[in-house]
Biopython code that builds the backbone (N, CA, C, O; Angstrom):
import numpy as np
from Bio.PDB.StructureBuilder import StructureBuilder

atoms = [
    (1, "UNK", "N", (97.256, 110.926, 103.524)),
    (1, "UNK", "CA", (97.388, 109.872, 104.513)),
    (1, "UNK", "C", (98.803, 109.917, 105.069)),
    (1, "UNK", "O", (99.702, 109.739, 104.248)),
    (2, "UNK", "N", (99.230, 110.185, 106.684)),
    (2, "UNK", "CA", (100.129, 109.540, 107.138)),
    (2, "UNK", "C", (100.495, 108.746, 107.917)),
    (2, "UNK", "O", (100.428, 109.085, 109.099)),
    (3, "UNK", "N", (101.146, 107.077, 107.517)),
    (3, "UNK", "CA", (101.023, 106.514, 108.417)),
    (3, "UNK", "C", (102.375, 106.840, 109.350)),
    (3, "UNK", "O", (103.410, 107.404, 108.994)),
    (4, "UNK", "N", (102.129, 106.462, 110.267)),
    (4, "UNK", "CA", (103.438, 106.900, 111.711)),
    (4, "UNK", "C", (103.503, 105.352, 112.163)),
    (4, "UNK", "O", (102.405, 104.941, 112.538)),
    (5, "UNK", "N", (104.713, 104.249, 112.221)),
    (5, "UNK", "CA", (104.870, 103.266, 112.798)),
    (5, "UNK", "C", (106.197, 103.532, 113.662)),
    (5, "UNK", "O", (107.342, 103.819, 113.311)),
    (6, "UNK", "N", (105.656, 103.344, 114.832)),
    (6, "UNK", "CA", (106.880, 103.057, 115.915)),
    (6, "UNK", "C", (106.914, 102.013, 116.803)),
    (6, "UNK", "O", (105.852, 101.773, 117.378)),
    (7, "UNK", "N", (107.902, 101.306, 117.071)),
    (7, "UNK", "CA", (108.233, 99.689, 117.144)),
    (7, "UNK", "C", (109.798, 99.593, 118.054)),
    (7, "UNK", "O", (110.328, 100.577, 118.569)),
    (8, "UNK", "N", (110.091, 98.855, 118.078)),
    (8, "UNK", "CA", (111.327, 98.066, 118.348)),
    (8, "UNK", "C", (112.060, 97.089, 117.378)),
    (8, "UNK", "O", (113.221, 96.727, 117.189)),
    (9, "UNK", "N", (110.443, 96.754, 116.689)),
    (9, "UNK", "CA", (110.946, 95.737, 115.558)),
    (9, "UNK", "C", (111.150, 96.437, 114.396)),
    (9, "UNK", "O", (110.438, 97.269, 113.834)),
    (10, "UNK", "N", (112.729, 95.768, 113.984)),
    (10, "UNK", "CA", (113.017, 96.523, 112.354)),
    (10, "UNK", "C", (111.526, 95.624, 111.476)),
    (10, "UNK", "O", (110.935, 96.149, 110.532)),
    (11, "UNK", "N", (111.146, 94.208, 112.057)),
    (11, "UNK", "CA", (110.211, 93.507, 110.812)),
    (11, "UNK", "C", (109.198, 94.353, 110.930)),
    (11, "UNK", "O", (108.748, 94.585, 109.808)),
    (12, "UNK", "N", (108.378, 95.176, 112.131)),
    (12, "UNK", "CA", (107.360, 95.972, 111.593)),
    (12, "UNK", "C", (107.222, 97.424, 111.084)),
    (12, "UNK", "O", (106.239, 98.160, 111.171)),
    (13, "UNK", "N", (108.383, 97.660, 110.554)),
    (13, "UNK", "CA", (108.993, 98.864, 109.664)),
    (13, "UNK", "C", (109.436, 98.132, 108.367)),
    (13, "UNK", "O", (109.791, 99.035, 107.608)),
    (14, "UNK", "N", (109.528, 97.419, 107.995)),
    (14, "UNK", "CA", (110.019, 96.979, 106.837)),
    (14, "UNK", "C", (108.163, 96.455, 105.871)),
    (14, "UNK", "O", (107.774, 96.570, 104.709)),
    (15, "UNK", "N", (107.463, 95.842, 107.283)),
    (15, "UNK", "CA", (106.188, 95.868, 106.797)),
    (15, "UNK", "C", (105.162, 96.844, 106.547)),
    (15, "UNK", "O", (104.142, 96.719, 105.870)),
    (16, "UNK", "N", (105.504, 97.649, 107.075)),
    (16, "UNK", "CA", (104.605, 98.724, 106.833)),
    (16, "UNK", "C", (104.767, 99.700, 105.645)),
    (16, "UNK", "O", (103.993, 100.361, 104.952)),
    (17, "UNK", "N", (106.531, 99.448, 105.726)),
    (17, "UNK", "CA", (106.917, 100.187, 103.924)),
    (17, "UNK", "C", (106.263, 98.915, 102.863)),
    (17, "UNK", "O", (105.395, 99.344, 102.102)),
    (18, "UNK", "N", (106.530, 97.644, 102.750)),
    (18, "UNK", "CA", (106.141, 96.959, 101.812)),
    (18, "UNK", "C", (104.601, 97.179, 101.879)),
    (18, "UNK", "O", (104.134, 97.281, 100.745)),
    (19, "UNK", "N", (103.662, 97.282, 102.881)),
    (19, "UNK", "CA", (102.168, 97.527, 102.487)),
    (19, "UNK", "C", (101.798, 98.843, 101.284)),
    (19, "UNK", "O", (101.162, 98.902, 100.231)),
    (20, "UNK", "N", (102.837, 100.095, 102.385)),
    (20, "UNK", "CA", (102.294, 100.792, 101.785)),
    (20, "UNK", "C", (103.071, 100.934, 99.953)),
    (20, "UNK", "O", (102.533, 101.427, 98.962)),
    (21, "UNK", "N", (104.355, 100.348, 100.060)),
    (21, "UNK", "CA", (104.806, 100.172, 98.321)),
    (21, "UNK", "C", (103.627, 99.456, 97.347)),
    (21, "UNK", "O", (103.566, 99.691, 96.141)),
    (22, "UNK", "N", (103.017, 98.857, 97.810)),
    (22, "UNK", "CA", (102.249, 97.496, 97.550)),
    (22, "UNK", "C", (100.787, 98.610, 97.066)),
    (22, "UNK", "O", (100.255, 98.576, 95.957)),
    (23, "UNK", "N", (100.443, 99.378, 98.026)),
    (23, "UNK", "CA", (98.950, 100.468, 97.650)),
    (23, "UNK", "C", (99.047, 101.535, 96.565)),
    (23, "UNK", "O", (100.188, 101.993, 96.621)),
    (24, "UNK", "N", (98.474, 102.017, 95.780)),
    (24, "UNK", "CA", (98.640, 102.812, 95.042)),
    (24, "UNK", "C", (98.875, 104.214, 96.323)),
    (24, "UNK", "O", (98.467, 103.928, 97.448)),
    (25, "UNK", "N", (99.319, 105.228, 96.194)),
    (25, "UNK", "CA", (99.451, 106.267, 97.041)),
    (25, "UNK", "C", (98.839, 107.649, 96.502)),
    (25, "UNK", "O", (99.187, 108.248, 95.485)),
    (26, "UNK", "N", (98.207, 107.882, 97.087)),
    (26, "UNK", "CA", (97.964, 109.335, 97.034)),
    (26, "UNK", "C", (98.740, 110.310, 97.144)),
    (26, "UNK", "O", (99.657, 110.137, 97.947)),
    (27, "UNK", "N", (98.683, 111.760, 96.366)),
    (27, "UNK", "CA", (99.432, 112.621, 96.353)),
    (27, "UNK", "C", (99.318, 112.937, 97.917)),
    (27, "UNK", "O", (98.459, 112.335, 98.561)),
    (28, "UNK", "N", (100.330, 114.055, 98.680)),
    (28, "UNK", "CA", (100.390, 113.956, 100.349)),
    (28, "UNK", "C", (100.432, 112.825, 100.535)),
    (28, "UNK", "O", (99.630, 112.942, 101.462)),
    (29, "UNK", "N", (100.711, 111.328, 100.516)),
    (29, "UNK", "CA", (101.039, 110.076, 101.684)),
    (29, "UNK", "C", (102.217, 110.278, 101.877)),
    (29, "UNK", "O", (103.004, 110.586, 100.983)),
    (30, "UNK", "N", (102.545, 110.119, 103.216)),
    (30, "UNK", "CA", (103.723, 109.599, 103.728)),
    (30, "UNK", "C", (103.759, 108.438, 105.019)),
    (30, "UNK", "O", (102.787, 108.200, 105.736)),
    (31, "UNK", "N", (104.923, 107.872, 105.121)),
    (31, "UNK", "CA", (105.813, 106.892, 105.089)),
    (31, "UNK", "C", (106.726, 107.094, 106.896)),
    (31, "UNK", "O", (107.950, 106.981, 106.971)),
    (32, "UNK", "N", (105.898, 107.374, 108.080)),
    (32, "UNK", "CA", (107.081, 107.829, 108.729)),
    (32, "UNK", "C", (107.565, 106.718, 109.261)),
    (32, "UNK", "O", (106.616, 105.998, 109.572)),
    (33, "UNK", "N", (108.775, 106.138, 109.564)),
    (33, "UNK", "CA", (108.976, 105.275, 110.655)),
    (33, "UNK", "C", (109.765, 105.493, 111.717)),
    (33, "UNK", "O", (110.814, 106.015, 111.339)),
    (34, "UNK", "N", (109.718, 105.269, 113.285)),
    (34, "UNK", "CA", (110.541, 105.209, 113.956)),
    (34, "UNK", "C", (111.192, 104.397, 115.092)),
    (34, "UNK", "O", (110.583, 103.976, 116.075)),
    (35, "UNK", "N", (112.286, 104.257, 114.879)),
    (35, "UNK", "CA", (112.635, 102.624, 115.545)),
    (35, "UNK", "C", (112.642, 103.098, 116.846)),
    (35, "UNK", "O", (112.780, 104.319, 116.925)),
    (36, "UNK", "N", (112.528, 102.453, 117.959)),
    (36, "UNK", "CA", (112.868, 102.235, 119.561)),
    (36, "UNK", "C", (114.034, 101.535, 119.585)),
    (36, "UNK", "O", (114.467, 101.103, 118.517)),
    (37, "UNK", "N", (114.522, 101.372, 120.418)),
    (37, "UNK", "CA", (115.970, 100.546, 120.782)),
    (37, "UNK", "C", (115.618, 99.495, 121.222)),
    (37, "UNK", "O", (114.585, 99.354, 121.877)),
    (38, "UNK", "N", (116.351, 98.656, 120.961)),
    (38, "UNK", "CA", (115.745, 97.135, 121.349)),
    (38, "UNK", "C", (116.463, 96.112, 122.552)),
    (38, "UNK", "O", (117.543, 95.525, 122.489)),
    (39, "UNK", "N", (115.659, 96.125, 123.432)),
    (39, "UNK", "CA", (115.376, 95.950, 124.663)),
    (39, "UNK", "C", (116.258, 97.186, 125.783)),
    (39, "UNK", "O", (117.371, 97.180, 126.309)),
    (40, "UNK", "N", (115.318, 97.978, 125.785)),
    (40, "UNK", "CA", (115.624, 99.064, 126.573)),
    (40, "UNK", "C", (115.963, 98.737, 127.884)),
    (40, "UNK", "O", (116.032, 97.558, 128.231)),
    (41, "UNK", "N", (116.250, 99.943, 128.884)),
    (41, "UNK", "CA", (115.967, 99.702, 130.057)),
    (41, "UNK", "C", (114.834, 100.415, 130.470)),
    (41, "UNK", "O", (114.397, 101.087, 129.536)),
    (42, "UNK", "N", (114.258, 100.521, 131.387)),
    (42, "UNK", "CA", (113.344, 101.240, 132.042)),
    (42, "UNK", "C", (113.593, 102.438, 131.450)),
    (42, "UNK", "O", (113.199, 102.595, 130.294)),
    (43, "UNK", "N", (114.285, 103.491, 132.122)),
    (43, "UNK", "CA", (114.805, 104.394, 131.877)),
    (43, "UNK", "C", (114.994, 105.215, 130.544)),
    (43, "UNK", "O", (114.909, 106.427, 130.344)),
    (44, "UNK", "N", (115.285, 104.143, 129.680)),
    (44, "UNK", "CA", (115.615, 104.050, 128.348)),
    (44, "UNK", "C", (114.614, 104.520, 128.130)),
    (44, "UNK", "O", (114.520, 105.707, 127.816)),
    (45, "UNK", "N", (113.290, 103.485, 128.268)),
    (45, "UNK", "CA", (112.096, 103.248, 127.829)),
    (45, "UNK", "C", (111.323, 105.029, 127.785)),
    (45, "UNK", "O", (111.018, 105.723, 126.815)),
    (46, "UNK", "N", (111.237, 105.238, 128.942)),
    (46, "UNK", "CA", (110.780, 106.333, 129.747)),
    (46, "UNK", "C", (111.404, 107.463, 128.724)),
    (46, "UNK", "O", (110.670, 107.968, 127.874)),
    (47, "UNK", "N", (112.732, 107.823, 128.836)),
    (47, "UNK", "CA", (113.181, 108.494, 127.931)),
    (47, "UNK", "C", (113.022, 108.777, 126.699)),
    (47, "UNK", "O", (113.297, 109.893, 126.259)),
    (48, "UNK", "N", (112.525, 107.746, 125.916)),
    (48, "UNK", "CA", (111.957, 107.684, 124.266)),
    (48, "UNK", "C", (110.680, 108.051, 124.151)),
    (48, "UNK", "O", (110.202, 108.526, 123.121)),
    (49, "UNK", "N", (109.919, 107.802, 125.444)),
    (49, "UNK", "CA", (108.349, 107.919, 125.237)),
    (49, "UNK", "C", (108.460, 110.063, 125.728)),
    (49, "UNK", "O", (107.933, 110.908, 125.004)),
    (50, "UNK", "N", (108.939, 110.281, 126.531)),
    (50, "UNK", "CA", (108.712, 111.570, 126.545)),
    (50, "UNK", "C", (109.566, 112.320, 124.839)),
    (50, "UNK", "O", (109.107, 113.321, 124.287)),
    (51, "UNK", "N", (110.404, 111.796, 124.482)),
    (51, "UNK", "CA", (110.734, 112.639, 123.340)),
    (51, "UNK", "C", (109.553, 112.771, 122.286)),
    (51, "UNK", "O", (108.926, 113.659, 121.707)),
    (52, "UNK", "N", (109.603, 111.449, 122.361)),
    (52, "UNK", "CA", (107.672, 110.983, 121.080)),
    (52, "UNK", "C", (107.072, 112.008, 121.939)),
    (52, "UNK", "O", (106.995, 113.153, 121.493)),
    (53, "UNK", "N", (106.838, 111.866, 122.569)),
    (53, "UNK", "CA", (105.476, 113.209, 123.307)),
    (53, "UNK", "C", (105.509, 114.177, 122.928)),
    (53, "UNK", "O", (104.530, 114.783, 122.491)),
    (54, "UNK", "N", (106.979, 114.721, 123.004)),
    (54, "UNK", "CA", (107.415, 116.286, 123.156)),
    (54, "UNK", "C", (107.611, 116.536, 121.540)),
    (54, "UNK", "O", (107.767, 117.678, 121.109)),
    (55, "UNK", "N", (107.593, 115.454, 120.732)),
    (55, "UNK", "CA", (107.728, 115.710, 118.801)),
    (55, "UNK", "C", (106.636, 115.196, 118.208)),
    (55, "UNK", "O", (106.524, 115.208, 116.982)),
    (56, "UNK", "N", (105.568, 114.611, 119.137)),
    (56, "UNK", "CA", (104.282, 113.874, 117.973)),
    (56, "UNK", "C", (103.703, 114.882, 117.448)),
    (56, "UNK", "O", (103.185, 114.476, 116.407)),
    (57, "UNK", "N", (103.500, 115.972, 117.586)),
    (57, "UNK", "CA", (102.785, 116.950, 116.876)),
    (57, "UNK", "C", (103.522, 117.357, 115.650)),
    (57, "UNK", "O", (102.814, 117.961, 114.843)),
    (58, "UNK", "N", (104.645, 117.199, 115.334)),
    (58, "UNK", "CA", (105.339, 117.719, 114.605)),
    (58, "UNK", "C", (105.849, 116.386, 113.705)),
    (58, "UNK", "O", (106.438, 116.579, 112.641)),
    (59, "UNK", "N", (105.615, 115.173, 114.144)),
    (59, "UNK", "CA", (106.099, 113.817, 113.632)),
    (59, "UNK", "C", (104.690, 113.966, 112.238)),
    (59, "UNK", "O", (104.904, 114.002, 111.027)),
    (60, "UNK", "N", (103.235, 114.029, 112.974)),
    (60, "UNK", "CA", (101.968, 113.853, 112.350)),
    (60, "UNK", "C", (101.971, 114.942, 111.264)),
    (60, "UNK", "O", (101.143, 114.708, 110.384)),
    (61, "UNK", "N", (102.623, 115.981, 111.105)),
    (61, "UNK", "CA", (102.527, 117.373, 110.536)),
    (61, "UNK", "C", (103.633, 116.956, 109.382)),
    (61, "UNK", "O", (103.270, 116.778, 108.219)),
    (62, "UNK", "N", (104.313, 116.885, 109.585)),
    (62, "UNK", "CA", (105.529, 116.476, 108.850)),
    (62, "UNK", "C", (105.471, 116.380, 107.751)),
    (62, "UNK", "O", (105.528, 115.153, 107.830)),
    (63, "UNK", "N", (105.378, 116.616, 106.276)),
    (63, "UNK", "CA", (104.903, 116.633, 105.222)),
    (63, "UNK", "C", (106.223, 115.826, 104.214)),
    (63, "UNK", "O", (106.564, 116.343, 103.150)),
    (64, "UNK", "N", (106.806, 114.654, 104.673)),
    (64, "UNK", "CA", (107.847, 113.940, 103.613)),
    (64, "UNK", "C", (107.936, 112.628, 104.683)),
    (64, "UNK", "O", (107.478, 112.708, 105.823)),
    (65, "UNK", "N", (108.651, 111.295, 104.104)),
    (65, "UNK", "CA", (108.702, 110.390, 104.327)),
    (65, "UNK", "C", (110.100, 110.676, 105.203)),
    (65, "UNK", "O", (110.862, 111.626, 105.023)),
    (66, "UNK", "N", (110.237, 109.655, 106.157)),
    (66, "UNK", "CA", (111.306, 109.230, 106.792)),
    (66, "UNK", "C", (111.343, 107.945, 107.761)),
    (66, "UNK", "O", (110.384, 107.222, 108.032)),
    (67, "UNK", "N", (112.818, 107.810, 108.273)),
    (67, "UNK", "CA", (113.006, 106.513, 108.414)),
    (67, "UNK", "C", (113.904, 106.751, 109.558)),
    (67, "UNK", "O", (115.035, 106.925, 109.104)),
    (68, "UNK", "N", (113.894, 106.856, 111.195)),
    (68, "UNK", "CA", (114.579, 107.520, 111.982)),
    (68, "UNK", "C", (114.886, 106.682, 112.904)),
    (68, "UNK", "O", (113.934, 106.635, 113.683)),
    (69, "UNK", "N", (116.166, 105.619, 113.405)),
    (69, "UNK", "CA", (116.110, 104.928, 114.884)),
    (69, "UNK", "C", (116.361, 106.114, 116.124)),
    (69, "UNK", "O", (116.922, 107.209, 116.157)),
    (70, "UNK", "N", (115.894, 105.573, 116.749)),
    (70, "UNK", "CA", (116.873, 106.046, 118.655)),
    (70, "UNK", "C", (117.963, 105.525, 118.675)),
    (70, "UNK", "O", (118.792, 106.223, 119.259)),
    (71, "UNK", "N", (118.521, 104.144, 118.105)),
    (71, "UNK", "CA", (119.693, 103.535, 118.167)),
    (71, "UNK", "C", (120.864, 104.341, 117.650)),
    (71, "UNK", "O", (122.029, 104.137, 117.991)),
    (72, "UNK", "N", (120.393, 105.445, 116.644)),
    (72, "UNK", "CA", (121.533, 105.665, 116.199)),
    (72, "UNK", "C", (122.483, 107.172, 117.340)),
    (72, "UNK", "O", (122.142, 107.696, 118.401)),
    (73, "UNK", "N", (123.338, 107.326, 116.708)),
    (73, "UNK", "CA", (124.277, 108.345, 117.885)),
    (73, "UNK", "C", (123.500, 109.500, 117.403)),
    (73, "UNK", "O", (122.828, 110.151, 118.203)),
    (74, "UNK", "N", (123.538, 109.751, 116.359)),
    (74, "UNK", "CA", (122.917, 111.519, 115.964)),
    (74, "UNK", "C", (121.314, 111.239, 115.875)),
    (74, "UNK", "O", (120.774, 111.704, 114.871)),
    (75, "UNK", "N", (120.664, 110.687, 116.598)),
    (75, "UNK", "CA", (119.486, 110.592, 116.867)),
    (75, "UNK", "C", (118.676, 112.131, 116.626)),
    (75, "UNK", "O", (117.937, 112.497, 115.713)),
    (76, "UNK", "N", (119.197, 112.894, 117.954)),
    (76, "UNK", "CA", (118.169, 113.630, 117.802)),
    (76, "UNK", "C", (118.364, 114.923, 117.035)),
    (76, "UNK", "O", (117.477, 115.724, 116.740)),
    (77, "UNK", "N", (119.801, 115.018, 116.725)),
    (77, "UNK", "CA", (119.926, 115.824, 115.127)),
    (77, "UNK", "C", (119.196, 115.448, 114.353)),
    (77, "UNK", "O", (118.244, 116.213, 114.200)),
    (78, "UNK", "N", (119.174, 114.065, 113.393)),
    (78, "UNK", "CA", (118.479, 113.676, 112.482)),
    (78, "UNK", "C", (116.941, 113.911, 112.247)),
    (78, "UNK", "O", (116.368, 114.206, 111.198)),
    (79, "UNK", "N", (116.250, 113.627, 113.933)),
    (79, "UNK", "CA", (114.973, 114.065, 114.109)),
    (79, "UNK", "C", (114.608, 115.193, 114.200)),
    (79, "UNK", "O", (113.420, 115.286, 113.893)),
    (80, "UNK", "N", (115.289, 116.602, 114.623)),
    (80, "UNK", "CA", (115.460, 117.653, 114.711)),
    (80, "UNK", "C", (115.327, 118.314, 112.987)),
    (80, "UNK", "O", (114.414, 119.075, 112.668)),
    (81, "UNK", "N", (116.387, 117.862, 112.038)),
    (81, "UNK", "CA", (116.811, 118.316, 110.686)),
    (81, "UNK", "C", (115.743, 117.617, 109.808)),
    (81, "UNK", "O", (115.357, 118.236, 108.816)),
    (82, "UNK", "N", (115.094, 116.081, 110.133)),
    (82, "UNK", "CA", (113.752, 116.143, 109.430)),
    (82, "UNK", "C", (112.419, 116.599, 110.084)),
    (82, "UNK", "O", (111.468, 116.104, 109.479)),
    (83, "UNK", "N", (112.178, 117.105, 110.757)),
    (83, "UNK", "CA", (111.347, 117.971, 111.134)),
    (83, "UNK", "C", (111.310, 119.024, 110.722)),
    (83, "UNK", "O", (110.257, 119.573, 110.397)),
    (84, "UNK", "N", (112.540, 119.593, 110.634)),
    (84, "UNK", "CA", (112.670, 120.748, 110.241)),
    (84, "UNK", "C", (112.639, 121.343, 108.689)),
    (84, "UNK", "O", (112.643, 122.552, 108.456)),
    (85, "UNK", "N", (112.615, 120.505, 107.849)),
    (85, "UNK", "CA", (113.206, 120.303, 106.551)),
    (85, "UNK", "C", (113.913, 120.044, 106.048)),
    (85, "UNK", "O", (113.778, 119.745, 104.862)),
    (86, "UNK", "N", (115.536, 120.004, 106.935)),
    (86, "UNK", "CA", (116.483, 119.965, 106.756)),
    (86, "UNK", "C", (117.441, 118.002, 106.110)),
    (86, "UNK", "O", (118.509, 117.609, 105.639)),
    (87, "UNK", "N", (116.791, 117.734, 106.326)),
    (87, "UNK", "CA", (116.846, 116.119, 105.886)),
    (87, "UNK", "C", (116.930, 116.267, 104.643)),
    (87, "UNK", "O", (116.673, 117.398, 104.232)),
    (88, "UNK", "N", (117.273, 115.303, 103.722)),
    (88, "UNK", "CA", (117.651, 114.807, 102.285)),
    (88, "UNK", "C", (116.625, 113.679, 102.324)),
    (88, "UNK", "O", (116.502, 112.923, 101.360)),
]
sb = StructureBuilder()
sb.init_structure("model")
sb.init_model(0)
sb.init_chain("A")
sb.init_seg("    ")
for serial, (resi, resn, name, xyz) in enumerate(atoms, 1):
    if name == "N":
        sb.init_residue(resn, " ", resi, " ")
    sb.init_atom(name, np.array(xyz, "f"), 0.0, 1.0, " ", f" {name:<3s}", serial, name[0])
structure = sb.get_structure()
């Protein structure tokens, strides 16, 4: 099972880890989350949805848990290095 939550809200990333802490887990579950920036601009907006586009295949494939904003500066290193394996 992987669930994929992407939001704006940190509360529906924090809920979706407590559900799934809360379920017993199966060997393979993972845990992905990824924040949006909160209250974008247009532009902004537009910009985040083509990256998700251009990485959902590889977000769903992904075989380990993670926890990734857009807010942060090394954004798309971080998303890049857990995709890749390269994440801790």
């Amino acid at each position: 099972m992987h669930v994929i939550c992407v939001g704006d809200s940190t509360v529906e990333h924090l809920a979706i880890k407590e559900v799934l802490w809360c379920c017993p887990q199966e060997a393979g579950s993972f845990c992905k989350t990824i924040k949006l920036m909160s209250d974008p601009s247009v532009q902004n907006l537009t910009e985040e949805l083509q990256v998700l586009t251009s990485w959902l295949q590889q977000i769903v494939v992904c075989a380990r848990d993670f926890d990734i904003s857009f807010e942060s500066e090394d954004f798309m290193e971080n998303m890049a290095a857990t995709l890749n394996g390269d994440a801790d």
